[in-house]
N, C-alpha and C positions, 0 to 999 in steps of 0.2 A: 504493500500500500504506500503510494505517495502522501504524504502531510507535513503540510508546510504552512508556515503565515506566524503571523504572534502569538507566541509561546508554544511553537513546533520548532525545530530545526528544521533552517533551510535547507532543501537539497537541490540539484540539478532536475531537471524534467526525467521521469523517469525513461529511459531508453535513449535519450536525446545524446548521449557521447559517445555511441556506439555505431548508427545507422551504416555510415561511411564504410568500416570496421567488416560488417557483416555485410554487407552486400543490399544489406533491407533497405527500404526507399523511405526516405527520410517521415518523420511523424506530420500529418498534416497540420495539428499545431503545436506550438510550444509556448508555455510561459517559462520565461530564464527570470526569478527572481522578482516577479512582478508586484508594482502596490499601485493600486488603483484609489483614488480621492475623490470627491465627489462633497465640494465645498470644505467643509472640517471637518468629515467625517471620513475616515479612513474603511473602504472597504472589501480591501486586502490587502497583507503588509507580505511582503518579503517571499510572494510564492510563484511555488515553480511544479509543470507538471506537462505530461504531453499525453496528445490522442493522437492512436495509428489509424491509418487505413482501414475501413472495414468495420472503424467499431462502433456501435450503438451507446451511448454514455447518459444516463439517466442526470440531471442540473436539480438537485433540490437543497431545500433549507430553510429556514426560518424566516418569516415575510421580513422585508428591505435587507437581507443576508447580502444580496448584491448578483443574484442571478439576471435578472435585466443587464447590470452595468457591467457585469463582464463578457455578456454577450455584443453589446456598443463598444465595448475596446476591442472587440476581436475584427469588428467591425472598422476600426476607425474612427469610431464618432468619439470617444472616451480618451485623449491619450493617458498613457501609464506615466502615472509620477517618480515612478524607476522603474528599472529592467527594460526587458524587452520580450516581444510577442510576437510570433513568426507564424504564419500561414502557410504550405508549403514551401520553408525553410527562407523564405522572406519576409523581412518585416514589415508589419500589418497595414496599407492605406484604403483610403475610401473608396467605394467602387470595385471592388476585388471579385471578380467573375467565377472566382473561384469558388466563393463561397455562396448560399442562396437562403434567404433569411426571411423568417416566417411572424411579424408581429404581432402583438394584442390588438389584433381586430377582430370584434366580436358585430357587436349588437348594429354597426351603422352599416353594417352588408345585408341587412337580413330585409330592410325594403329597397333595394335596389332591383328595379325592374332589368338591368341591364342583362344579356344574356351568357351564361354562364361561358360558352367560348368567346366572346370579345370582352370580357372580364380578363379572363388569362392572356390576351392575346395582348392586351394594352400594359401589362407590366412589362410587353418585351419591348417596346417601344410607345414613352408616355408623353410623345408629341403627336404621335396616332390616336386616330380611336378605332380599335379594334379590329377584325381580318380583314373588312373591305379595302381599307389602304395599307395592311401590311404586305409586305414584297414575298414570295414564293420560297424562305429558306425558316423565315417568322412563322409562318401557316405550317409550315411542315414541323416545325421545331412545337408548335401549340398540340399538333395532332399527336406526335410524341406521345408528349409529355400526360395531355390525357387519357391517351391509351395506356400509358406508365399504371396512373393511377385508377385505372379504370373509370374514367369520370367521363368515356363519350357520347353517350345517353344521356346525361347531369349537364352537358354542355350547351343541351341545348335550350335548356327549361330557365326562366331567369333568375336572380338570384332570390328574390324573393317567394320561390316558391320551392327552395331547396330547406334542408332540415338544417340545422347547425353541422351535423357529420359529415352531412353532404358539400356544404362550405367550406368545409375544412378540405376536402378531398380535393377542390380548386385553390383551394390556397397553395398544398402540398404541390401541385403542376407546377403552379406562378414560381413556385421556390427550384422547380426543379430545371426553368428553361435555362439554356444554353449551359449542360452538363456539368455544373457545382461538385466540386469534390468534398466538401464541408457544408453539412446544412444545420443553421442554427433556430431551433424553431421552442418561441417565448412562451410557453404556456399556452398549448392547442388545445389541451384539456378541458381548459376553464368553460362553466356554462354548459358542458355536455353529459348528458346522464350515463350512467355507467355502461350502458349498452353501445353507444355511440363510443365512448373512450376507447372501450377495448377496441372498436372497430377502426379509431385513427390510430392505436400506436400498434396494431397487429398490420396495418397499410404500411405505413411509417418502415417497418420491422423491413416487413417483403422486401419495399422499394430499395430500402440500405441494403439488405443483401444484394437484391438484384443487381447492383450499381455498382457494388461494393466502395461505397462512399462513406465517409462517416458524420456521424450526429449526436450532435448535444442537445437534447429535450428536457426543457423545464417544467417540474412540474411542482405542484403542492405535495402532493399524494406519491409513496411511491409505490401504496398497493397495483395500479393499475399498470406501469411499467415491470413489475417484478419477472412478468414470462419472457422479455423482448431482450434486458439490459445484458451488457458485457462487464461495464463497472459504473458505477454510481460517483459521481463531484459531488460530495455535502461541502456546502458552504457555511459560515455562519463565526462570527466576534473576529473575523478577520484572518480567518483561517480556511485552509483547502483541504479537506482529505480525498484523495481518488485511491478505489479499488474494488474489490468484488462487494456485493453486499453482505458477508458475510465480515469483509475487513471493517466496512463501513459502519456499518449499522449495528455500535454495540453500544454500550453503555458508558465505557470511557471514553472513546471516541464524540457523539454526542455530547455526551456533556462535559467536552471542551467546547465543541463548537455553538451550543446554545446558552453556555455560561450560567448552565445552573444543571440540578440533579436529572439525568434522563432513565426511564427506564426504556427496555427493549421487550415484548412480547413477539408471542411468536402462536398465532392459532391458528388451526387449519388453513394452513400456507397461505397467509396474511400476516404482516409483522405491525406493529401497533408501536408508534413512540407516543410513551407517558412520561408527562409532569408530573408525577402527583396522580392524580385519577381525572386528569384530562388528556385529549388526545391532541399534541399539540399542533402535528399538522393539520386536522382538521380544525380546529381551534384559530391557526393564523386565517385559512380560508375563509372562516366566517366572518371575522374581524375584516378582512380586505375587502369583502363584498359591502360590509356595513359601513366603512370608509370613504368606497368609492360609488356607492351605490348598486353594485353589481355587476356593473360593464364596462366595456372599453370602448372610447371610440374612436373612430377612423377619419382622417384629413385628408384633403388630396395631397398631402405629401409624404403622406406615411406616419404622422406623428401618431402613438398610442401613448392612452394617459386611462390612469386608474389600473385597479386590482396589486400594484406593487410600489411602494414607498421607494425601490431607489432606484426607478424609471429616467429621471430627468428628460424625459420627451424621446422615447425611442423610436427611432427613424424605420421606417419597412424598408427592407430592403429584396428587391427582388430583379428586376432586369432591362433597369431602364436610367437613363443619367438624370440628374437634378442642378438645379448650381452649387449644393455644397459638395458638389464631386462624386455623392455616393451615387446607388441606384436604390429605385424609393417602390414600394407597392401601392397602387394609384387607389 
């Protein structure tokens, strides 16, 4: 297990001094030492860790732990107050094609009459509107990608008459045009009843293998990730641990990361973290619904705002230019 940040010893990214060495193709990210700030609030000190090729990596932790903001630094939008943060094996700017990034858009998709393929087709190009003026390499690349996810039936119906899982399954295309090696997708979860969940991270799961791409999924909850993940990033008092959930998800471990006593249950293959006789991921969730009202909403430039305290306006990012350099989900 990797664990690092204040009051962990720092280490190198795990696997990151070697890649060269063995022949293996360098980790798609790396943090070397990272501390990420966000006003005067430090939301990770001194941490270092990498994801390979391939892997599925579960982002959870205690609400404002800093899962939004370390996905905007990975991003670009966040610089790191030290270290450094490599993308395949370069260091991180805006715009990066590399990577295809899924925000808290929820509730302002859900009356948009627009039709589910010139929704996806306009994250490829957000000076178009949709396939009729996009050029024949755009349409083939939209067609892909919803056949990827199986969403070409869903593509055609508009958005306002798709279910939330079903939104999701167009989000998941938007993230996947022009072939991302890294997808960082902010809380898909949120708002979806448990039938719908399993049905985005068992998509989610497929599509990663298929790809063999990898992904950092945020979530509250990490019952509903448990079948799909390869290792779990808890966050939380400024701290990183990454590894299996079995390395993760114990009781010393947590309760360094949420800076008080944690217990860990374990019942019918569902793990339960207790405060006390609360549970407290489900306990942040309710608190951030009753914060932010519930939902998320969506701008035409990508901003999402609510459900997570250390947001600071995170940008969509999916396959299209903007003037702050990134690419924005319309």
């Amino acid at each position: 297990m990797t664990s690092t940040g204040r009051n962990a010893p720092a280490s190198a990214p795990a696997g990151a001094s070697h890649p060269a060495a063995s022949g293996a193709p360098a980790p798609v990210l790396e943090l070397d030492r990272v501390t990420l700030e966000l006003g005067d609030r430090t939301i990770l000190r001194d941490t270092g860790f990498s994801v390979n090729q391939g892997e599925f990596i579960g982002v959870l932790g205690p609400n404002g732990a800093g899962k939004t903001t370390l996905m905007r630094a990975v991003l670009g939008l966040v610089p790191a107050a030290q270290g450094t943060i490599r993308v395949l094996g370069q260091p991180v700017e805006r715009g990066n094609a590399s990577i295809g990034y899924m925000p808290q858009t929820r509730s302002a998709l859900a009356g948009r009459r627009v039709r589910g393929r010139d929704f996806v087709a306009m994250a490829a190009d957000g000076h178009r509107w949709g396939l009729p003026h996009a050029d024949a390499k755009t349409r083939a690349d939209v067609e892909r990608v919803l056949d990827l996810v199986g969403g070409l039936k869903l593509a055609e119906r508009p958005l306002s008459e798709l279910s939330g899982g079903e939104r999701q399954r167009l989000l998941l295309a938007q993230c996947l045009l022009g072939n991302p090696k890294l997808l960082l997708l902010d809380e898909p979860l949120i708002s979806l009843d448990p039938h719908h969940q399993k049905s985005v991270v068992e998509l989610v799961r497929r599509v990663q293998r298929e790809l063999g791409i990898a992904v950092l999924f945020s979530a509250h909850e990490l019952n509903p990730l448990l079948n799909s993940l390869d290792r779990v990033l808890y966050l939380g008092s400024g701290v990183a641990a990454l590894g299996t959930v079995d390395e993760v998800i114990t009781r010393p471990v947590l309760s360094r990361l949420y800076g008080s006593p944690i217990d860990v249950m374990r019942v019918n293959g569902r793990i339960f973290v207790m405060s006390g006789d609360v549970e407290v991921e489900k306990h942040d969730h309710e608190h951030e619904h009753d914060e932010a009202g519930g939902h998320s909403h969506s701008h035409s430039h990508g901003h999402s705002h609510g459900h997570s305290h250390d947001h600071g306006g995170a940008h969509g990012h999916s396959h299209h230019d903007s003037r702050d350099g990134h690419k924005h989900d319309v």
